[in-house]
VEXPA-718760 format. One record per residue (C-alpha): residue number from 1; x, y, z. Coordinates in steps of 0.02 Angstrom, whole numbers, plus 50000, padded with zeros to 5 digits. Layout:
<recs>
NUM:X:Y:Z $
...
</recs>
This chain:
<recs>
1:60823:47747:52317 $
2:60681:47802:52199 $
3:60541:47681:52142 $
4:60512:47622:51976 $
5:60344:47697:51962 $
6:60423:47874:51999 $
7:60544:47843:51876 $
8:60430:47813:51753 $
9:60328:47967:51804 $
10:60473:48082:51778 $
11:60528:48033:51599 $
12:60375:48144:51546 $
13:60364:48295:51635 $
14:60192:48341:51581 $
15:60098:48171:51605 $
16:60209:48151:51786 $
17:60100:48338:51838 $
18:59951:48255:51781 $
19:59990:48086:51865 $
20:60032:48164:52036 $
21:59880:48288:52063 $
22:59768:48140:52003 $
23:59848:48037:52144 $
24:59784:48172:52229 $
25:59605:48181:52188 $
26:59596:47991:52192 $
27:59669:47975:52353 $
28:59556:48107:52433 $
29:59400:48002:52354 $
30:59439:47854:52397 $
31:59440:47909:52566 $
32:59271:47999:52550 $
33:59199:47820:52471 $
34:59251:47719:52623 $
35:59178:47871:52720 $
36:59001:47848:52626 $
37:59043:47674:52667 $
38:59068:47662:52854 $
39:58909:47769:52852 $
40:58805:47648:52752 $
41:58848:47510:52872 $
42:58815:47615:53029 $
43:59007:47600:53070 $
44:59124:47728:53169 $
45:59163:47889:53074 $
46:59329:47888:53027 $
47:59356:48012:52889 $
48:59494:48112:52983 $
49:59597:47955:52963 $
50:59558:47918:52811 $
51:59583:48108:52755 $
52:59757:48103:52830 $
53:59811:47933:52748 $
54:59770:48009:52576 $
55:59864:48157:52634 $
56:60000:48049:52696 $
57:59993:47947:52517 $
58:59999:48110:52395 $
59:60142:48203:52492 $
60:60229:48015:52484 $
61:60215:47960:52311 $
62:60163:48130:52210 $
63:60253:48289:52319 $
64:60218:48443:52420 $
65:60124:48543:52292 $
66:59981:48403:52252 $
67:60021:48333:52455 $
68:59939:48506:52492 $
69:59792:48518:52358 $
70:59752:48348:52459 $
71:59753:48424:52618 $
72:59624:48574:52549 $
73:59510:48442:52491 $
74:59513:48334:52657 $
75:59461:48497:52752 $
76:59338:48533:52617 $
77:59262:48384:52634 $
78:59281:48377:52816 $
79:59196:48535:52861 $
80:59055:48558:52706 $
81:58991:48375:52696 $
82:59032:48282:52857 $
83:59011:48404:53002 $
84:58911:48540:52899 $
85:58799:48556:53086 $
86:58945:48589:53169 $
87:59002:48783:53184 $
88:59126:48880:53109 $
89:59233:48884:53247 $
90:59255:48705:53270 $
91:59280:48701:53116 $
92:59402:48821:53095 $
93:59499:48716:53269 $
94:59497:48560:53170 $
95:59586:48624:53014 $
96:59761:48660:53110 $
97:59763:48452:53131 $
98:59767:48429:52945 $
99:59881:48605:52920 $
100:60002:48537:53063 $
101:60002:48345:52982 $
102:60036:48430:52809 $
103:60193:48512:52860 $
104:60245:48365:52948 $
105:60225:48289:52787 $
106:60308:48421:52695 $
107:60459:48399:52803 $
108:60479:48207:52785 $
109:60465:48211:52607 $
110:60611:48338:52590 $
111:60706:48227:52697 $
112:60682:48067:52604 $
113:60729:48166:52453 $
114:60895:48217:52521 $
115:60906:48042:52574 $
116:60892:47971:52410 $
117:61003:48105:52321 $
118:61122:48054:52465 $
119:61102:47859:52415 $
120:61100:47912:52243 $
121:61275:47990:52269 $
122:61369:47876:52375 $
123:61311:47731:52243 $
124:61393:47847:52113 $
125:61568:47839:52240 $
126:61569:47667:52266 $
127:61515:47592:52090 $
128:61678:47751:52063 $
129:61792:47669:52213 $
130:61734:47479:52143 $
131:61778:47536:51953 $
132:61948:47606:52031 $
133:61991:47453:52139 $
134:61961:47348:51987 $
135:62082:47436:51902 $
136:62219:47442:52023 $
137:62186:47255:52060 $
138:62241:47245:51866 $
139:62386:47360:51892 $
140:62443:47253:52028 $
141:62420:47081:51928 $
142:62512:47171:51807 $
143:62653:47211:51929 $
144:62653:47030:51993 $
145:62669:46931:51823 $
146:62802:47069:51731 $
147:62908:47114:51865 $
148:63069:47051:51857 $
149:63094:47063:52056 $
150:63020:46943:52158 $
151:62864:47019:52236 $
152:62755:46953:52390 $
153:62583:47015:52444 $
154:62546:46976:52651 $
155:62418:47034:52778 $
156:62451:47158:52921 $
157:62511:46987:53008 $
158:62637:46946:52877 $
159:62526:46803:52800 $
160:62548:46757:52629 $
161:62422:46807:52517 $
162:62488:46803:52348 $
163:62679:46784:52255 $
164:62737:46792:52083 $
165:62814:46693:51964 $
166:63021:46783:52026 $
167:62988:46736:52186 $
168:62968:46543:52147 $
169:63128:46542:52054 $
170:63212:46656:52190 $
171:63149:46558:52330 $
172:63124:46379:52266 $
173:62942:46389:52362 $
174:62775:46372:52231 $
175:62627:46487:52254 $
176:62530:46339:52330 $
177:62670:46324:52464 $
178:62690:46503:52511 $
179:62508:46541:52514 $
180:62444:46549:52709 $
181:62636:46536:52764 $
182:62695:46657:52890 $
183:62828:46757:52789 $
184:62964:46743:52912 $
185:62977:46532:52943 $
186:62968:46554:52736 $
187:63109:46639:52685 $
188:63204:46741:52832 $
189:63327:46666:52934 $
190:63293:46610:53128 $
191:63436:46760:53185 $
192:63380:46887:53082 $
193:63175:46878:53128 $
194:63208:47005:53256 $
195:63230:47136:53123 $
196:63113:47060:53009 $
197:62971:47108:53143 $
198:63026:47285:53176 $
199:63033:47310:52999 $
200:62830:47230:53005 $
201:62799:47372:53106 $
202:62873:47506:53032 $
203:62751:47454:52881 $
204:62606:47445:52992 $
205:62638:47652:53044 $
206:62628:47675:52863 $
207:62826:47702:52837 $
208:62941:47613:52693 $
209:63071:47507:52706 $
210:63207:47503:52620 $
211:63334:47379:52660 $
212:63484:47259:52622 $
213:63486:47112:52718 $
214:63511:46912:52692 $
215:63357:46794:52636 $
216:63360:46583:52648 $
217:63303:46478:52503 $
218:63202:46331:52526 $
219:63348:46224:52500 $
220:63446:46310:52633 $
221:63570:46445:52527 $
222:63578:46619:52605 $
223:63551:46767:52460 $
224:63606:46959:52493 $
225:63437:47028:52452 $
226:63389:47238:52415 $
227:63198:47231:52483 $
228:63077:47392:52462 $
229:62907:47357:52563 $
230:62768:47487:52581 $
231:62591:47477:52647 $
232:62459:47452:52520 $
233:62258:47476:52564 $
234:62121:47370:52525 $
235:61986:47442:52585 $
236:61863:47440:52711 $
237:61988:47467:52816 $
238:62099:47318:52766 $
239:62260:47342:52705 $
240:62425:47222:52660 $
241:62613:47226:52638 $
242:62676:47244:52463 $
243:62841:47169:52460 $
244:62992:47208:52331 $
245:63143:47071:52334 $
246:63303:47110:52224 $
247:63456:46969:52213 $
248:63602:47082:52239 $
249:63714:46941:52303 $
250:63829:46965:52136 $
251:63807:47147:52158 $
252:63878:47111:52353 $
253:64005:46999:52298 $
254:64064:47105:52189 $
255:64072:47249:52300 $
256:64145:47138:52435 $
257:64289:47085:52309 $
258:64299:47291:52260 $
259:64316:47339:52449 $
260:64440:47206:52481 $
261:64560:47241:52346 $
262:64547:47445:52366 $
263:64573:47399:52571 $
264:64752:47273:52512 $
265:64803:47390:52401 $
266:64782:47549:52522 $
267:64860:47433:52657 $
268:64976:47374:52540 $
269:65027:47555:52499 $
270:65014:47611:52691 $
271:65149:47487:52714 $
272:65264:47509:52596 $
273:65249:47690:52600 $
274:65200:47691:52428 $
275:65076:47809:52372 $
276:64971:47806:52178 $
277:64951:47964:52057 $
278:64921:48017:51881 $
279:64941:48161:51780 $
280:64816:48236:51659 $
281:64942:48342:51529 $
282:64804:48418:51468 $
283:64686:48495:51609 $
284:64834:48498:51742 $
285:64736:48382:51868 $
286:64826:48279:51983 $
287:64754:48126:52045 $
288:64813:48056:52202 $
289:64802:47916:52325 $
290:64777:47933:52521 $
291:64946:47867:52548 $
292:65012:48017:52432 $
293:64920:48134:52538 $
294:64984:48072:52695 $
295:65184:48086:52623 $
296:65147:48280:52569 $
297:65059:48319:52734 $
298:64907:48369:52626 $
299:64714:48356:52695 $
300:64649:48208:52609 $
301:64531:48252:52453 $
302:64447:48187:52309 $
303:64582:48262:52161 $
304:64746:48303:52216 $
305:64831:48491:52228 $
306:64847:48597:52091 $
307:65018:48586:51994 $
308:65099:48740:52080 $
309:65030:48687:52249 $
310:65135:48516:52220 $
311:65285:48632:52162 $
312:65283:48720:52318 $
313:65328:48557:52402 $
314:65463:48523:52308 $
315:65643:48580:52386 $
316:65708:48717:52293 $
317:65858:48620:52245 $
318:65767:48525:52148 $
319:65621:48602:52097 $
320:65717:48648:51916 $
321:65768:48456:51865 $
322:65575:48396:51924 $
323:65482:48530:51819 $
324:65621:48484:51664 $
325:65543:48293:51687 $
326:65375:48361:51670 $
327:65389:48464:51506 $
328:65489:48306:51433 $
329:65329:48199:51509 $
330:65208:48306:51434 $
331:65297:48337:51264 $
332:65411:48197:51201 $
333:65333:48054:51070 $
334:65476:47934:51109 $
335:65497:47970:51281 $
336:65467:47810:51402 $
337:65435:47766:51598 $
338:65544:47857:51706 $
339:65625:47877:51868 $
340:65654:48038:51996 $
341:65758:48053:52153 $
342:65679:48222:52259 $
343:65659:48294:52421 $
344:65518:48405:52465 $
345:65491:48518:52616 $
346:65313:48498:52735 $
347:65276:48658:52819 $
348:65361:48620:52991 $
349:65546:48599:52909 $
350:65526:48440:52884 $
351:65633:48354:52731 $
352:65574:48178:52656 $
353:65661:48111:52520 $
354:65539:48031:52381 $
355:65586:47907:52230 $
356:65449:47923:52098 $
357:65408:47812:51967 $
358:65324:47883:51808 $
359:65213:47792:51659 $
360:65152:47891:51503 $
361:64995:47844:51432 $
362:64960:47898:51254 $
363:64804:47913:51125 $
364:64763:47840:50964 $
365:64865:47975:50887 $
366:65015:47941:50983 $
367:64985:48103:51074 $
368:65017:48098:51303 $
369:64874:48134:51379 $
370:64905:48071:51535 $
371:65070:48029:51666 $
372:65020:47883:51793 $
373:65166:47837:51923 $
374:65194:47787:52116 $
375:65298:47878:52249 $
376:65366:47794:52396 $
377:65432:47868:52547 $
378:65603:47830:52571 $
379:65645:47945:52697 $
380:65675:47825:52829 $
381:65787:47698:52696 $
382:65910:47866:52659 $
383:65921:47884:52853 $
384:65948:47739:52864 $
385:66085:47727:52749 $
386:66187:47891:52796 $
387:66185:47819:52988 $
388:66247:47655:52911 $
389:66387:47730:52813 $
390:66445:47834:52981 $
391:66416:47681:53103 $
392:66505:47555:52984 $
393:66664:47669:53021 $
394:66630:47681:53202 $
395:66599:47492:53191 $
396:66762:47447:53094 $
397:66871:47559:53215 $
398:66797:47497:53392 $
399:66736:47332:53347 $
400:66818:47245:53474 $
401:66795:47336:53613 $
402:66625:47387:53576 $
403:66591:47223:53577 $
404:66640:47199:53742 $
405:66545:47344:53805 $
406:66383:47311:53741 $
407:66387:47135:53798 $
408:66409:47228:53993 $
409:66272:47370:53944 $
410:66158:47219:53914 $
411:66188:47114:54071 $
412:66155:47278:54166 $
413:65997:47334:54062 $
414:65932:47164:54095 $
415:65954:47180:54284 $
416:65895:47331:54292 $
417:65737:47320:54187 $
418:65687:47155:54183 $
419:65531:47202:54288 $
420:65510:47380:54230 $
421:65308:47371:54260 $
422:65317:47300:54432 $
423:65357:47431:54538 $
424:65414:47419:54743 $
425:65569:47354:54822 $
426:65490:47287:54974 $
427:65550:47115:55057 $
428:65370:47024:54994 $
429:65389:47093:54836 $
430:65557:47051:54809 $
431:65502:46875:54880 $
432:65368:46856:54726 $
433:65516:46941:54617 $
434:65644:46796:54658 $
435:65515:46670:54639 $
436:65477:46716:54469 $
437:65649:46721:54401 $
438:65697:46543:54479 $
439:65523:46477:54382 $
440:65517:46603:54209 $
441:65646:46477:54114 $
442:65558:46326:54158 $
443:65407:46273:54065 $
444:65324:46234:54248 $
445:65142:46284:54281 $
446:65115:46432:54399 $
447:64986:46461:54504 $
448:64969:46649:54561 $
449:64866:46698:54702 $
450:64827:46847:54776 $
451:64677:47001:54804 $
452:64583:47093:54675 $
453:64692:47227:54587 $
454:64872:47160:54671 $
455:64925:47137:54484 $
456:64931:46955:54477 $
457:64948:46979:54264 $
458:65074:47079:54265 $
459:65159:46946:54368 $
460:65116:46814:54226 $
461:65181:46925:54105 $
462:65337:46937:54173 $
463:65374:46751:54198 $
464:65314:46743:53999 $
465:65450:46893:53953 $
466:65577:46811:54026 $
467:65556:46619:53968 $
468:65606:46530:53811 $
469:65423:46583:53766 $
470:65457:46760:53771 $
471:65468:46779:53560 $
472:65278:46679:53548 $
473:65112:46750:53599 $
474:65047:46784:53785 $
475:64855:46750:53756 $
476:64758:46793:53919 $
477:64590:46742:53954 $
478:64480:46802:54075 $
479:64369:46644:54146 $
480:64236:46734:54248 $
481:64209:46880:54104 $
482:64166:46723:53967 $
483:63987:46645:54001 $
484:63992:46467:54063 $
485:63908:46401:53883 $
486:64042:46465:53779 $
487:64218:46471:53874 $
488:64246:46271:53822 $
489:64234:46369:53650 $
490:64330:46519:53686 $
491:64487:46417:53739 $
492:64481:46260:53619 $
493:64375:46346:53478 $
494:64242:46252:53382 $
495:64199:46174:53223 $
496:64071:46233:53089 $
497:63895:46212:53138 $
498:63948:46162:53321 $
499:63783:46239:53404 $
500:63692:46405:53339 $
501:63773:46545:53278 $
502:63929:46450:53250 $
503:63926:46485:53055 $
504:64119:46453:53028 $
505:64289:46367:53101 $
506:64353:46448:53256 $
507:64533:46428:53332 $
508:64518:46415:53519 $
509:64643:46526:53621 $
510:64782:46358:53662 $
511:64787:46354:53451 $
512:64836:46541:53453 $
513:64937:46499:53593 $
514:65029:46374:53505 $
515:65237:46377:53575 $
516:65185:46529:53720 $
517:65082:46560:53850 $
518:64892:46549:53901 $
519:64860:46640:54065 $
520:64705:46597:54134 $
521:64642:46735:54255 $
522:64500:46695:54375 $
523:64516:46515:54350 $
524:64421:46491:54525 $
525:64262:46511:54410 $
526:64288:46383:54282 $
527:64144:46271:54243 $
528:64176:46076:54315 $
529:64144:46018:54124 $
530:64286:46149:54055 $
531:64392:46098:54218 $
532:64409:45919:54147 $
533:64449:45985:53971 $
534:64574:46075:54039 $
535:64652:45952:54153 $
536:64674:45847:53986 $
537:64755:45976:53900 $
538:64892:46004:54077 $
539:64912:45819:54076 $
540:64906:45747:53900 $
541:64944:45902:53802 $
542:64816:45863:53669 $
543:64598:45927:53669 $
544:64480:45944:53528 $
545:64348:46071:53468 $
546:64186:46096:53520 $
547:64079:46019:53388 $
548:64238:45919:53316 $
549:64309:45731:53337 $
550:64496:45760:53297 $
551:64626:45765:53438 $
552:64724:45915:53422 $
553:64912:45921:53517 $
554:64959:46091:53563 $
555:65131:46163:53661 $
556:65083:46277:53783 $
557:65140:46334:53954 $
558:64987:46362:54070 $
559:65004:46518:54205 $
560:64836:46527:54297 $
561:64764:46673:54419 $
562:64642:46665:54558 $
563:64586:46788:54702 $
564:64470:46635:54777 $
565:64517:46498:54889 $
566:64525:46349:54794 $
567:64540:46236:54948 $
568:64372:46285:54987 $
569:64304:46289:54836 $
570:64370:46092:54833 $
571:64305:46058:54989 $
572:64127:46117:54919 $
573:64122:46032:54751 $
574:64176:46189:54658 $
575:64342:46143:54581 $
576:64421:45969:54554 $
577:64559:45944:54669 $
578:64666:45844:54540 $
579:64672:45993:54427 $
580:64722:46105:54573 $
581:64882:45977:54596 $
582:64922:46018:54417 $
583:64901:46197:54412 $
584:65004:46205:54601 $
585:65163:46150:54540 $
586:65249:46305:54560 $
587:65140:46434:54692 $
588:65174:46605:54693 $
589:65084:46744:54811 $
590:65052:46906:54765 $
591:65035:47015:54928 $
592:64908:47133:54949 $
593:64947:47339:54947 $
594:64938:47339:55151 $
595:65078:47218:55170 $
596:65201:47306:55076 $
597:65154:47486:55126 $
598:65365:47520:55105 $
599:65321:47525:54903 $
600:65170:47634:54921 $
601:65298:47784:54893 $
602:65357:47735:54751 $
603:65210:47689:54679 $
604:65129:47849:54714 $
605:65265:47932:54613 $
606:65265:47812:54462 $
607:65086:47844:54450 $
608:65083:48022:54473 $
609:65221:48046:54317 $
610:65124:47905:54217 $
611:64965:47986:54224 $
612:65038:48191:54231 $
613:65138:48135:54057 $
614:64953:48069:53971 $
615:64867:48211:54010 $
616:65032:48339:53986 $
617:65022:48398:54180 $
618:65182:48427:54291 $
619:65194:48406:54481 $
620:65364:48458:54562 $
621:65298:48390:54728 $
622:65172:48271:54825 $
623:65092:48336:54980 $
624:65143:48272:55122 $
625:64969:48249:55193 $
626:64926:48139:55037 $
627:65070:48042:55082 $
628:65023:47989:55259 $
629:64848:47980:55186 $
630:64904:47858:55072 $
631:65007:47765:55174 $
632:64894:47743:55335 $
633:64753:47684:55226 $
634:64715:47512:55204 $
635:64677:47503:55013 $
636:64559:47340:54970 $
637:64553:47369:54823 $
638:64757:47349:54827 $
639:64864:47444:54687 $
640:64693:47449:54563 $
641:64635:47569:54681 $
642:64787:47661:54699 $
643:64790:47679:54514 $
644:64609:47754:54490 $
645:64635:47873:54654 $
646:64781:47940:54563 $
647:64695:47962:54396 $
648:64571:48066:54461 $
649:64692:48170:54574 $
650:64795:48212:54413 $
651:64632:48259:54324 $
652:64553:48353:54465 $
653:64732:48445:54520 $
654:64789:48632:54493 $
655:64939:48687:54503 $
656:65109:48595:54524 $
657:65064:48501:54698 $
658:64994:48331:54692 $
659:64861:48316:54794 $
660:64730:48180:54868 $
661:64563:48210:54941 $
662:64514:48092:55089 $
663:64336:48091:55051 $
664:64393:47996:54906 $
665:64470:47844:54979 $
666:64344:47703:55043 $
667:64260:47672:55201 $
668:64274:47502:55202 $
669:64435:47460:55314 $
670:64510:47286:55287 $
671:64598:47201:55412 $
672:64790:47192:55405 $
673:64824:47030:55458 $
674:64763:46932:55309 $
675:64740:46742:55378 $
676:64832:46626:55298 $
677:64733:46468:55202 $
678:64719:46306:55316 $
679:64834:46190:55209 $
680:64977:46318:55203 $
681:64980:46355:55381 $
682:65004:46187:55413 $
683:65130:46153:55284 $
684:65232:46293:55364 $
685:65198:46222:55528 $
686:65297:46051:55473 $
687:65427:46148:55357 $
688:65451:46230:55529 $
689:65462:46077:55634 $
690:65566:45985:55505 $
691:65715:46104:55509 $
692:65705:46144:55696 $
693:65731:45961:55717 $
694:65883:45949:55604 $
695:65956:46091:55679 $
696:65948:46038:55827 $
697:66018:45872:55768 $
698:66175:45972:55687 $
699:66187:46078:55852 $
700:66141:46233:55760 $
701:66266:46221:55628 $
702:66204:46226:55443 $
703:66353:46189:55319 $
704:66469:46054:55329 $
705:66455:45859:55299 $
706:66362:45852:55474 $
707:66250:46026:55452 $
708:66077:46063:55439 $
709:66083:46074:55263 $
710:66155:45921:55220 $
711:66032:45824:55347 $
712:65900:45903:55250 $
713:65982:45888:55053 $
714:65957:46055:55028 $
715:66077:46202:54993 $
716:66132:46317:55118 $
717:66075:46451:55043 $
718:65904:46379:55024 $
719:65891:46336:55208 $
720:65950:46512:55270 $
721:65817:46585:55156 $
722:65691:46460:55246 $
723:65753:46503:55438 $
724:65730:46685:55370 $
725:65555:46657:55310 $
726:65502:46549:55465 $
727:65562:46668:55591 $
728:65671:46504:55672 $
729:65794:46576:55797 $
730:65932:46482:55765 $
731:66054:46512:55924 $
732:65934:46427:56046 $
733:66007:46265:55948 $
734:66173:46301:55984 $
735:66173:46258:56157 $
736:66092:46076:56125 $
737:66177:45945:56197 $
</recs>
């Protein structure tokens, strides 16, 4: 930075020339007086230091051109006064010292000129940048006091630095409690921070945000907010978050209320197979709704087809009377709403028959400018209608004995399909079969057992289709697929509020269950808290929410589903063994794939066709190979596995041979003799015992006052189903004494 003397010296250029080449001379004498000086007083001689100081001093303070009329006069001096004995050529050695220390000079006194022009010009640019930030500090105290947003300034950490007067009546929060506060305990609520901070650093890569999310007041209300952030420099490199907040809850509201009534009335149309249009007389436009597209087999679009394209539709029968409506539409004064019967004609054949409904709506001038209407699709009614007419005939001329047939066709349907997803006829099948229809009209719990993938659901389903229940809902619930915290939830619901996240009433699945059936698969992996929930709900038929105090009563029959032993799972702690007492009232096994290898045929085949139809495939045959394949193979994963095996075989085959690849099946071999659980060995071991004894007791015989059966009080029938199932040889009893 230049001095003040300089400065002074410059503002007259004719005195500054004077000024510098006097500092000159002076400076050159005033080193040859402390020369004379030293001299006087016997001391060293040091004029070449003193010679180069003035030097040093003139180049400094007055510049190169007097710096070097300085340096002439030191070496005048030097070599004419002080060392006049010496000779020329020392003399002439000596001068390159002052020549060399004078371009030394000469150089450093450029460079501190750049310097200071340097100096000069970066205090220009930052007075320039200070001057600029002042200003856009008062743009920005402008934007904080007149916008009529709410606006927040924060650091890079999402500190508060500043508000404005919005945000306090937005918010609820003053500047003096905002100030300092970490933005996100402030104002954004505890599940949405997540976003909140991957929104922070998008700002801090120097991107904008733009969002619509949901803000908390201070006194707890939740506002749909529209908030615009960008990152905003300081300087030095500091920079902030400048924050934008909008209250668009109306605007949401409103759009929520839009959306809802555009979704009933398109559902409401979709439904009724009543479709929206209008008519502009003038420019020809039709307007319709989807529903009106989807009757006229037209590609949805934003404006309906063009007059003539409509026309086309239109069955040529009646294509005269409907283009007479439109010229009276579009022409009479007096003329008022109408109505239209017509067919029209969709590009495969296809005939619909359409009632239309049609509004005029007229200007100031009583003039039509537009025809607004509805169309429903009432193909299906005039169907309907014409089959009525010919079946009431056929009704009123074989009433009777129609009657009596269809009551036979239905007995016989029944038997025959009344477990049309359960496919086999194999003796343990046909076991599980019989046991379900002797329990399906009771209101009993089952307990189904069985292996992974041996269809214990579809069993459940089955008893359900064939109760009293059968009309109410089959709700299923998976226990092991719900986490432990929130199946209590999941099957009795919970209230508002009942733990986090829980923002509204929740019906648990025994509510929606309410008159049917709750199958509860996996129920081997029930928490022990749920277990005693549930046992309430077997015993006392009543529960209550999570999170709530009333006692609710509910009428539901329980099925449950396990592929665990729950005698060991008792036996470690795992499951309460009073709730396995009430879901064992009625036991029913599902056998595994390898025990009923008889149905593995027909299985096969049902597959094959199920999956061949889905993917529009036909096989004429099954290769024999496959078949043994299939059949010798131990399948653990049971009839799941046969299922996915079969998928991929239909996907993967050519031609019209169905075909499996052994690679495909799975190494792992179970065994085939499946060992029975502890407790129902021995149960079968005293069933067994039991009847041997009264058998032997009745001499073999079963009926009659004295038989087996009667010693027993059970039906014959019952007992010869037992000796079957027990493998009891009943002739070695004959020959008791």
């Amino acid at each position: 930075m230049a001095s003040p003397g300089k400065t002074k010296l410059t503002q007259r250029p004719a005195m500054a020339s004077a000024l510098r080449y006097g500092l000159a001379f002076g400076s050159v004498a005033a080193a040859l007086l402390l020369q004379l000086l030293f001299r006087a007083f016997k001391l060293p001689d040091p004029f070449a230091a003193f010679a180069l100081s003035a030097m040093a001093i003139t180049f400094w303070y007055a510049g190169t051109k007097p710096g070097i009329v300085a340096a002439l006069l030191s070496s005048l001096i030097r070599g004419y006064i002080f060392d006049a004995d010496t000779s020329s050529l020392s003399r002439v050695l000596y001068d390159p010292v002052f020549l060399t220390f004078a371009l030394l000079m000469i150089w450093l006194k450029r460079n501190k000129d750049a310097l200071e022009v340097s100096v000069a010009d970066r205090t220009a640019k930052l007075i320039a940048l200070n001057e600029n930030l002042g200003r856009q500090r008062h743009q920005l105290d402008g934007l904080f006091e007149l916008s009529p947003d709410a606006v927040i300034l924060t650091d890079e950490n999402f500190q508060v630095l500043r508000v404005n007067k919005e945000f306090t009546r937005l918010y609820g929060y003053t500047p003096e409690e905002s100030v300092g506060r970490w933005l996100p305990d402030l104002i954004v609520p505890e599940e949405l921070r997540a976003d909140a901070l991957a929104n922070r650093f998008l700002l801090a890569s120097g991107a904008k945000v733009n969002v619509e999310t949901v803000r908390q007041r201070k006194d707890g209300l939740r506002l749909d907010i529209s908030v615009k952030a960008a990152r905003l420099s300081l300087g030095r490199e500091q920079s902030a978050f400048y924050m934008i907040y909008r209250d668009i809850t109306q605007q949401k509201e409103a759009d929520r209320r839009l959306r809802r009534s555009e979704g009933y009335l398109a559902e409401a149309q979709k439904l009724t197979h009543t479709g929206s249009w209008a008519w502009n007389v003038r420019t020809g436009g039709l307007f319709w709704s989807q529903e009106i597209f989807r009757i006229y087999n037209y590609e949805p679009q934003e404006i309906g087809p063009t007059w003539q394209q409509f026309l086309e539709r239109v069955h040529p029968e009646d294509r005269p009377r409907i283009e007479k409506s439109a010229k009276m539409e579009a022409t009479e004064r007096e003329w008022a709403d109408s109505q239209n019967d017509f067919r029209i004609v969709l590009p495969d054949g296809t005939t619909k028959y359409l009632h239309s409904v049609a509004h005029p709506v007229m200007d100031k001038s009583g003039e039509i400018t537009e025809v607004v209407g509805t169309v429903m699709d009432v193909t299906e009614q005039w169907k309907a209608r014409v089959e009525l007419e010919k079946a009431f005939e056929e009704i009123r001329r074989l009433k009777d004995r129609l009657h009596d047939e269809n009551l036979a066709l239905r007995e016989q349907i029944d038997q025959a399909f009344m477990f049309e997803e359960i496919v086999g006829s194999s003796s343990a099948l046909q076991t599980v079969l019989s046991g379900v229809v002797r329990v399906a009209p009771t209101d009993s719990t089952v307990l189904i057992t069985g292996e992974t993938g041996t269809g214990k659901e579809l069993v459940a389903r089955a008893i359900h289709k064939h109760s009293q229940r059968s009309s109410r809902a089959f709700i299923s619930v998976n226990c092991a697929a719900t986490p432990a915290s929130l199946i209590a939830s999941e099957l009795f619901g919970h209230e508002k509020g009942a733990f986090t996240g829980a923002l509204q009433q929740r019906l648990g699945r025994f509510e929606m269950a309410h008159g049917g059936t709750v199958f509860l698969d996996e129920i081997g992996e029930l928490p022990a808290e749920t277990q005693v929930a549930l046992l309430r709900v077997l015993q006392e038929r009543e529960f209550e929410r999570v999170g709530g105090n009333r006692v609710l009563t509910v009428d539901v029959r329980v099925i449950a589903a396990t592929n665990r032993d729950l005698q060991v799972a008792i036996a470690g702690g795992q499951f309460r063994a009073d709730l396995f007492y009430r879901l064992n009232v009625f036991p029913i096994t599902v056998p595994a794939l390898r025990e009923r290898k008889e149905d593995i045929p027909i299985l096969l085949e049902y597959f094959v066709n199920r999956y061949a139809e889905k993917t529009r495939k036909h096989f004429s045959k099954i290769d024999a190979r496959t078949l043994e394949l299939c059949e010798s193979y131990s399948w653990p994963g049971n009839i799941r596995e046969l299922q996915n095996i079969v998928e991929r075989a239909v996907i993967l085959c050519n031609g019209d041979t169905f075909w499996v690849e052994k690679s495909w099946l799975s190494n792992q071999e179970v065994s085939t003799a499946q060992p029975r659980l502890p407790l129902t060995e021995t149960l079968l071991n005293q069933e067994k015992e039991i009847i041997e004894a009264a058998l032997a007791a009745s001499k073999g015989r079963i009926a009659g006052p004295n038989g087996a059966a009667a010693k027993l009080g059970v039906p014959r029938s019952t007992l010869d189903s037992k000796i079957k199932q027990l493998k009891i040889r009943r002739q070695k009893f004959d020959s008791v004494p």
